[in-house]
C-alpha positions as CSV (number, residue, x, y, z in Angstrom):
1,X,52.0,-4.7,22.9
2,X,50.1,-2.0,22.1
3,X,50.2,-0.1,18.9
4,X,49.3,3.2,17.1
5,X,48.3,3.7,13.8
6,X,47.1,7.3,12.3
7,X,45.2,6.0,9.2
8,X,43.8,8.0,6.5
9,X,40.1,7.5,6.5
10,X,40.1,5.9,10.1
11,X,42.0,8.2,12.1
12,X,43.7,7.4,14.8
13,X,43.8,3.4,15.6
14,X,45.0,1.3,18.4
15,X,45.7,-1.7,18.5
16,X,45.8,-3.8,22.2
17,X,46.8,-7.0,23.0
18,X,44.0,-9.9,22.5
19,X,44.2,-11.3,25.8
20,X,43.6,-7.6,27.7
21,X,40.3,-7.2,28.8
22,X,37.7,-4.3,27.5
23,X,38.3,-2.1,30.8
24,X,41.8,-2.6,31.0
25,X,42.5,-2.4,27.3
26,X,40.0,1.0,27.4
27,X,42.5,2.1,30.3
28,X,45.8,1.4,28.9
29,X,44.8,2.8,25.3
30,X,44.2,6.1,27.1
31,X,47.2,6.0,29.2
32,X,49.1,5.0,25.7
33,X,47.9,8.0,23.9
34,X,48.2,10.4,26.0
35,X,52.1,9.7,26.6
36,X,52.2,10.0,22.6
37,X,49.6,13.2,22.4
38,X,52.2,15.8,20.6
39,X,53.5,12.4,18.3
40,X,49.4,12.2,17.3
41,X,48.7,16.0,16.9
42,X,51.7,16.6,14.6
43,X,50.7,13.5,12.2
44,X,46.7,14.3,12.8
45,X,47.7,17.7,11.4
46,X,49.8,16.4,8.9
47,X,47.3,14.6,7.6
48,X,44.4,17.9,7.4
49,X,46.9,19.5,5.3
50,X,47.5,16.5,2.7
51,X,43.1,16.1,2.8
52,X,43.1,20.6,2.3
53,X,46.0,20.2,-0.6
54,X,44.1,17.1,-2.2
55,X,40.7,19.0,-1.8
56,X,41.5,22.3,-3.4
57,X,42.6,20.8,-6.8
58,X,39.0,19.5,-7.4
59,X,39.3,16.2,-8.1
60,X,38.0,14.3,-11.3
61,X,36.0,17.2,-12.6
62,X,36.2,19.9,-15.7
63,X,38.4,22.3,-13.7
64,X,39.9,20.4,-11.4
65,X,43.3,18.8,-11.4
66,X,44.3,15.5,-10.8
67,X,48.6,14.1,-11.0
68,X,48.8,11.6,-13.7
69,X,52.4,10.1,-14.1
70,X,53.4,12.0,-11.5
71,X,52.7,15.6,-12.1
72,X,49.2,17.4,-11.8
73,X,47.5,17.7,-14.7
74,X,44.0,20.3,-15.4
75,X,40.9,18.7,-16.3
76,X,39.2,19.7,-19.1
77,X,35.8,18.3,-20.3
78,X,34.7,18.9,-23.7
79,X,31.9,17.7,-26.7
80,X,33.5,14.3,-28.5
81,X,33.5,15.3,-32.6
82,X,30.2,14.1,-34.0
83,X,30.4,11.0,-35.2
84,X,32.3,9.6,-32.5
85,X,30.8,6.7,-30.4
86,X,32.9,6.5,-27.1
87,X,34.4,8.8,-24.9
88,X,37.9,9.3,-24.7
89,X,40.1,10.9,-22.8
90,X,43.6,12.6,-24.9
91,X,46.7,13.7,-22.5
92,X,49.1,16.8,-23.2
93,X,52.0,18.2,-21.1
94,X,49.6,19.9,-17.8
95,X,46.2,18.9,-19.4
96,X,44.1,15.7,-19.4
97,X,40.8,16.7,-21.7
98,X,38.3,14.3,-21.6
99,X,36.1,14.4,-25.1
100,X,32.6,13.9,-23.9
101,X,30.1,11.3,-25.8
102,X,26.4,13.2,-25.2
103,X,24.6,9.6,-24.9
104,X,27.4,8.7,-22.4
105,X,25.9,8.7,-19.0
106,X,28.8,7.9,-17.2
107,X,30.4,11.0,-14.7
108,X,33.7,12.4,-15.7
109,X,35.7,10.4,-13.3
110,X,34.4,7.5,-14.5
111,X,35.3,7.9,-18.2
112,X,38.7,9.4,-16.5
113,X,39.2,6.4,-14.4
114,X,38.9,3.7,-16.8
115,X,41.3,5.6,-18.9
116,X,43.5,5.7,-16.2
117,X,43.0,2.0,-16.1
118,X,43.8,1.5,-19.6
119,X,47.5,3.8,-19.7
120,X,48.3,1.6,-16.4
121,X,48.1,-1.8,-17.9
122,X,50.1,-0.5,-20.6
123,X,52.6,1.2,-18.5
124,X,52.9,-1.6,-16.2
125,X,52.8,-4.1,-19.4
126,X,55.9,-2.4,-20.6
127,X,57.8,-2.4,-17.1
128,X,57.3,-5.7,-16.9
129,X,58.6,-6.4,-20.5
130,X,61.3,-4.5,-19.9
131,X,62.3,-6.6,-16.5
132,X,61.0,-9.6,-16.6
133,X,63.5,-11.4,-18.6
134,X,66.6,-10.0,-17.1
135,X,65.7,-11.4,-13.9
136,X,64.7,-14.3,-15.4
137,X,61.0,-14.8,-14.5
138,X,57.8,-14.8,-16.2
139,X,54.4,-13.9,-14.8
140,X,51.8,-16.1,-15.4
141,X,49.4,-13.4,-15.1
142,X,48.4,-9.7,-14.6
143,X,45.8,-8.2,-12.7
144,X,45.1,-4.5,-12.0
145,X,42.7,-3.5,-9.1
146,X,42.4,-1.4,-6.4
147,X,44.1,-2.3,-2.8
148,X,44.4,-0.4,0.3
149,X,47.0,-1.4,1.5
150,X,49.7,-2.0,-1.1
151,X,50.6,-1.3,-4.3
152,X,51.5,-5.1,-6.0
153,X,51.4,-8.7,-5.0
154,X,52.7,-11.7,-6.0
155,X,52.0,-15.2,-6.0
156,X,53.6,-18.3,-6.6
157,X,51.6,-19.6,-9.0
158,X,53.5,-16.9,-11.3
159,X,49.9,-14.5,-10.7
160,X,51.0,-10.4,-10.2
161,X,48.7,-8.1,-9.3
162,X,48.9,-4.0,-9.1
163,X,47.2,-1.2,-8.2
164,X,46.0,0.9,-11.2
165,X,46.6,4.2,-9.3
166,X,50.3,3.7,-10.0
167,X,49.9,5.4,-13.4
168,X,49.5,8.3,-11.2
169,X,52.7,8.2,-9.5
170,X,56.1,9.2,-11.3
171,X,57.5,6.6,-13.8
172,X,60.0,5.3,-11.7
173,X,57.9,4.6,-8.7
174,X,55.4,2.6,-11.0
175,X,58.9,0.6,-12.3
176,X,60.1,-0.3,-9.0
177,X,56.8,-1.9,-7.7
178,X,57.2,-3.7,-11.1
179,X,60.5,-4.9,-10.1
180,X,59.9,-5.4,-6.5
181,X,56.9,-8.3,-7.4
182,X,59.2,-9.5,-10.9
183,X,61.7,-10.0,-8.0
184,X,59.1,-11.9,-5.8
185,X,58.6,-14.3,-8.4
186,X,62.0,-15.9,-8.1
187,X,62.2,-14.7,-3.9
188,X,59.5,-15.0,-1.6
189,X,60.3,-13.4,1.4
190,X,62.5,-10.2,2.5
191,X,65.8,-11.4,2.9
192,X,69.1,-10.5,1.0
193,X,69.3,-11.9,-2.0
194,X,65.3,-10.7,-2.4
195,X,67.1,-7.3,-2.3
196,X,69.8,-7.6,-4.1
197,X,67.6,-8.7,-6.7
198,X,65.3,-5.6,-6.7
199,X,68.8,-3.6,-6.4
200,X,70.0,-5.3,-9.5
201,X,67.1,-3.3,-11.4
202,X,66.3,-0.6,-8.8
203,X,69.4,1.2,-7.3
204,X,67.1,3.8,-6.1
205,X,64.3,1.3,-5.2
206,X,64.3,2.9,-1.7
207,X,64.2,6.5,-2.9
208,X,60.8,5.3,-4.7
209,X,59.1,3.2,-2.1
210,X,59.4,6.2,0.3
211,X,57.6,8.3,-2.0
212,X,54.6,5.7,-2.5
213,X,54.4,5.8,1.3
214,X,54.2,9.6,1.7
215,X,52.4,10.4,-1.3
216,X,49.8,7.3,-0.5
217,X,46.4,9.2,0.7
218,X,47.2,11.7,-2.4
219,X,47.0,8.4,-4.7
220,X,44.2,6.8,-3.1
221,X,41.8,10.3,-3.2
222,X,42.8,12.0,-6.1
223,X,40.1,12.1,-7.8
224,X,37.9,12.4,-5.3
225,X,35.4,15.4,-5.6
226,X,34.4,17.1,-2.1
């Protein structure tokens, strides 16, 4: 069966059976997209507009604007007071205003991404405190990093893993990938009772996981600088 995928960074992708050979597969993939040419355009374009919108806030720079909980915030770089050793970064309503260390030779998304990493263990720390007990699990341990293709993972030796970027999403879509690998912990697999699990936290699980899936290429380049 043949398959179409428009992928952020790749484009357009698709995938042919492994037992059709390189003309024929060359062949039908033509064939196959151009029966689905306005279906490609409309997401192709779709997809420009997300990389113009994700472009013209800047990215990780003084200036530029970046969404952190799930709502843009400006960058702002300024000097650290004197005396201070490290860099920091301090959060306010629209404004993230990184306080620069001179001897710190690190850029400004760099200082803004480890900061980034620090709020998202603690936000995803405190979801998990929150939800763990109730559904009666407890992770061995937590690991944040930064996946392509999904947002958490769970294994059954009790490890969870999660994407940092999360702390850029709105609260509640952090909370339900939370509760979606808490949930794994006690279900592997996607049947009912998996669900009703996740529902038993999440009513609006589905509301959420939509939103990761739209708003994914704005996660994964936000602070990219063009």
């Amino acid at each position: 069966m043949l398959r179409v995928v428009i992928h952020p960074d790749r484009g357009v992708v698709v995938t042919v059976p492994a037992r059709t050979v390189r003309p024929e597969h060359e062949r039908r993939a033509a064939a196959f997209l151009a029966e689905r040419e306005p279906w490609v355009r409309k997401h192709l374009g779709h997809q420009a507009e997300v990389a113009r919108r994700i472009a013209s806030r800047g990215g990780a720079r003084d200036g530029g604007s970046i969404p952190f909980r799930g709502r843009l915030h400006r960058i702002s770089v300024v000097p650290a007071v004197s005396g201070v050793r490290r860099s920091d970064v301090v959060a306010f309503d629209d404004e993230l205003v990184i306080h620069r260390v001179g001897a710190d030779r690190r850029a400004d998304g760099a200082i803004l991404e480890a900061w980034l990493k620090d709020e998202a263990r603690r936000e995803i720390g405190a979801s998990i405190d929150q939800h763990a007990a109730p559904l009666a699990v407890t992770p061995k341990a937590v690991t944040l990093r930064d996946p392509r293709t999904r947002w958490g993972s769970a294994a059954r030796t009790g490890r969870l893993s999660f994407s940092w970027r999360l702390i850029l999403a709105p609260p509640e879509a952090l909370d339900t990938v939370v509760v979606h690998e808490l949930a794994h912990l006690r279900v592997f697999g996607h049947g009912p009772r998996f669900w009703a699990l996740v529902m038993s936290r999440r009513a609006d699980h589905r509301v959420w996981r939509r939103w990761l899936h739209d708003h994914s290429a704005e996660l994964h380049h936000a602070l990219t600088i063009v």
